[in-house]
N, C-alpha and C positions, 0 to 999 in steps of 0.2 A: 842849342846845346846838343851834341853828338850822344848818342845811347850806344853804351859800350855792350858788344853782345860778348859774353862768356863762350870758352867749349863747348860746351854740354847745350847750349839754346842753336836753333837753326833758325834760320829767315829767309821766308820767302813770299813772292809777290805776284798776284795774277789778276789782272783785270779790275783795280781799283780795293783788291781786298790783300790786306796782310797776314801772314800766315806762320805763325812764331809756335815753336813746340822745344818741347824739351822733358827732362824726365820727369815730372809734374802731370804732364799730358800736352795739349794742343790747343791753341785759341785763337779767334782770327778778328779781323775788325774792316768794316766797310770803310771806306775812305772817302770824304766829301769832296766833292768838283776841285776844290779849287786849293787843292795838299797835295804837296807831291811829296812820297818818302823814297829812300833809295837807299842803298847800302854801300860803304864805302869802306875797304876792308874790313876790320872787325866792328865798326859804327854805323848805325841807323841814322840819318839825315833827316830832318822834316824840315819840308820849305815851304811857305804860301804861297802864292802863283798869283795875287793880289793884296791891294793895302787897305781894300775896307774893313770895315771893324767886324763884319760878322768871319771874314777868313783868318782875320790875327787872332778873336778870340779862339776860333776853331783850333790853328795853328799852336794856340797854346793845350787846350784839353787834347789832342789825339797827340801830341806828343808825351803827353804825360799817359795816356793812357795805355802805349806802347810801351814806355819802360816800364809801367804796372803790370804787361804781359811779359814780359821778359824777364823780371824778377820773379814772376807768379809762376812762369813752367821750369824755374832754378829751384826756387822756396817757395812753398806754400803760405798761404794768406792764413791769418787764424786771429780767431774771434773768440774769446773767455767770456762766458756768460753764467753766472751764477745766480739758484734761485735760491728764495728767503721766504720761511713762512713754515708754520706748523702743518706737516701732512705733505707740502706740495714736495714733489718729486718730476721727475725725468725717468725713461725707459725708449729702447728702440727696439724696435720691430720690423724685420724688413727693409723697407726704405719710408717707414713713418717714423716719426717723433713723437711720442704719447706722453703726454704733461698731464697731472695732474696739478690743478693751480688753484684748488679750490671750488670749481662751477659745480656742479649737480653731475655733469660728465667729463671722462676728459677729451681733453682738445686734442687731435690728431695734426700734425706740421707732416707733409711729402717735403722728403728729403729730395733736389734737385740733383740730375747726374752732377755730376765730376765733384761733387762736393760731399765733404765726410763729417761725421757726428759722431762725438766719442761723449760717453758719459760716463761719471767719475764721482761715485761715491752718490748717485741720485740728485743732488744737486747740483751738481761743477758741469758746465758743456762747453766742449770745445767744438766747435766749426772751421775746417777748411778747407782751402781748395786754390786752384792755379788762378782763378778768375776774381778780383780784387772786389767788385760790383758785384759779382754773387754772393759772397761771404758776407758782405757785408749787407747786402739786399736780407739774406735767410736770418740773421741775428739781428735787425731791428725788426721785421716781421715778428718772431718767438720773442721779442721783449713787448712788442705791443699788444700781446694777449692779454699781459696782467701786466701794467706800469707798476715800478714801486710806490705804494701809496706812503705820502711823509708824516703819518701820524705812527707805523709799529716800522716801515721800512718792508713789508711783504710785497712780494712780485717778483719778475724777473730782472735781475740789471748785470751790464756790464762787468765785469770784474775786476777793473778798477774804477769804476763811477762810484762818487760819495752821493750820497742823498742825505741832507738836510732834514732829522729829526725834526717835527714840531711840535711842541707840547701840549698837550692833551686838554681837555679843560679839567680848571682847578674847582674841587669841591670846595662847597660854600661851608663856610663855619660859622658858625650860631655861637653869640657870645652869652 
């Protein structure tokens, strides 16, 4: 399947690594032995150069993961993550993330370059960025500090992830 590049995205190619920017920013990807991509008016090509199964599966992730870059320096990648809990908060500082989740201290996240942290109202975060794999790499990281625990629903999740209440245990009655 051909990857249609927009205006605004450029492409280019040097020495086994591809090199896609746009007004997003810049992102590039090594290319395995055995992928050839090429550009063919406004469409990205990716061909295997073999029929073993390690090149077709390859074949299939680096082309997906070019149009992830191509769409990524068009629109940015964004990840909603909201926390739950009495006390716990969000704050930035810098290029930290400072959560308070609960622990005795709080937890400091280094924000990676090319990627942004907006916070909204101390519990709402939004994460993005050109790079599909980073965005989503830094917001399952900052959900695995506190999972939502399924007895009050406290922690950080997704922002549209349900989490399954489960009921607490039942006081015993004495007849």
């Amino acid at each position: 399947m051909p990857i249609t590049i927009p205006d605004t995205v450029t492409y280019g190619q040097a020495e086994g690594i591809v090199k896609i920017s746009g007004p997003q920013g810049q992102l590039s990807l090594s290319l395995p032995s055995k992928i050839k991509v090429e550009k063919v008016k406004d469409q990205i090509m990716v061909y295997p150069l073999s029929t073993d199964k390690k090149t077709k599966s390859n074949h299939g992730a680096i082309r997906a993961l070019i149009n992830n870059m191509v769409e990524g320096v068009q629109n940015p990648w964004v990840k909603n993550l909201e926390i739950r809990g009495t006390g716990y908060k969000a704050a930035i500082s810098g290029n930290k993330l400072i959560l308070n989740l609960g622990f005795i201290h709080p937890v400091e996240v280094n924000i990676p370059e090319g990627i942004t942290v907006a916070v909204d109202a101390e519990t709402k975060l939004v994460i993005s960025g050109a790079n599909k794999i980073h965005v989503g790499q830094l917001a399952s990281n900052i959900r695995k500090i506190k999972k939502p625990e399924p007895y009050q629903g406290k922690g950080v999740r997704y922002a549209d992830e349900y989490i399954k209440i489960k009921p607490g245990k039942a006081a015993k009655t004495e007849n």
